[in-house]
C-alpha positions in Angstrom: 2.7 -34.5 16.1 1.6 -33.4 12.6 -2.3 -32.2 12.7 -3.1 -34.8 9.9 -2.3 -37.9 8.6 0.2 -37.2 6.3 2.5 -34.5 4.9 0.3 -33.3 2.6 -2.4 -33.4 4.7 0.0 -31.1 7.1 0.5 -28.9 3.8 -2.9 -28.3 3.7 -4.0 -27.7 6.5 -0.8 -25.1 7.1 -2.5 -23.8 4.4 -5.7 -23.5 5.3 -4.7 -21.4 8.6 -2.8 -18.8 6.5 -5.4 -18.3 4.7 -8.0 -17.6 8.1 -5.1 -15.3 9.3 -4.7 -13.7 6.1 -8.8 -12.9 6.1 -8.7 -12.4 9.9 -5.9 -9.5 9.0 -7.9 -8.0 5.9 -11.6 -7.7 7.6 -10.2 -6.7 10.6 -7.8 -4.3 8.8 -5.0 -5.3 10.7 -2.0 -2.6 10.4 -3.9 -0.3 8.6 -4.0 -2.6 5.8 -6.8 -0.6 4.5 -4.6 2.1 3.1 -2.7 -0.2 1.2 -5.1 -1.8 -0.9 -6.2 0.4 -3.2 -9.4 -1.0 -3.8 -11.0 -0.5 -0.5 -9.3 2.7 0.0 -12.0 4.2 -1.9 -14.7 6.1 -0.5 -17.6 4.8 -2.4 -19.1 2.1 -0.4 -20.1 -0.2 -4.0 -16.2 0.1 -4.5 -15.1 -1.0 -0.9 -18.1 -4.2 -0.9 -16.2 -5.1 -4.6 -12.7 -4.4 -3.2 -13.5 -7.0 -0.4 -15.1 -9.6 -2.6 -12.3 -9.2 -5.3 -9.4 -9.6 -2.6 -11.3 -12.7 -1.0 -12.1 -14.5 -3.9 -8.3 -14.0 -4.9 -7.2 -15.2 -1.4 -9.3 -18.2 -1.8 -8.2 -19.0 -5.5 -4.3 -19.0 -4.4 -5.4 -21.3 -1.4 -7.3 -23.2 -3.6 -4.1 -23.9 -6.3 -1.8 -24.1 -3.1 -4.2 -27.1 -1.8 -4.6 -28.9 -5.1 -6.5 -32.4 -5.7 
């Protein structure tokens, strides 16, 4: 049973869940995923707070162009 009403509406909301986990896995810094990303692997605090609004707003533009309309 698909969660929506269509396939799209499947697309979507497949999705919207990656892009929770993907979140979920970068505030939570899920395997050390810290030390990867070089912009919150700084020790400034300014440059971890723009680090984390940089990488979400990019997470939520590539959901936003995967989800269309």
């Amino acid at each position: 049973m698909l969660i929506g009403d269509s396939e799209s509406s499947f697309f979507v909301d497949f999705v919207q869940v990656i892009f929770l986990v993907l979140i979920t896995m970068l505030y939570t810094n899920f395997l050390d995923i810290k030390n990867h990303l070089p912009l919150i692997n700084k020790n400034e605090i300014y440059m971890k707070i723009l680090g984390y609004f940089i990488y979400t707003v990019i997470l939520l533009a590539v959901g936003g162009i995967f989800m269309g309309k």
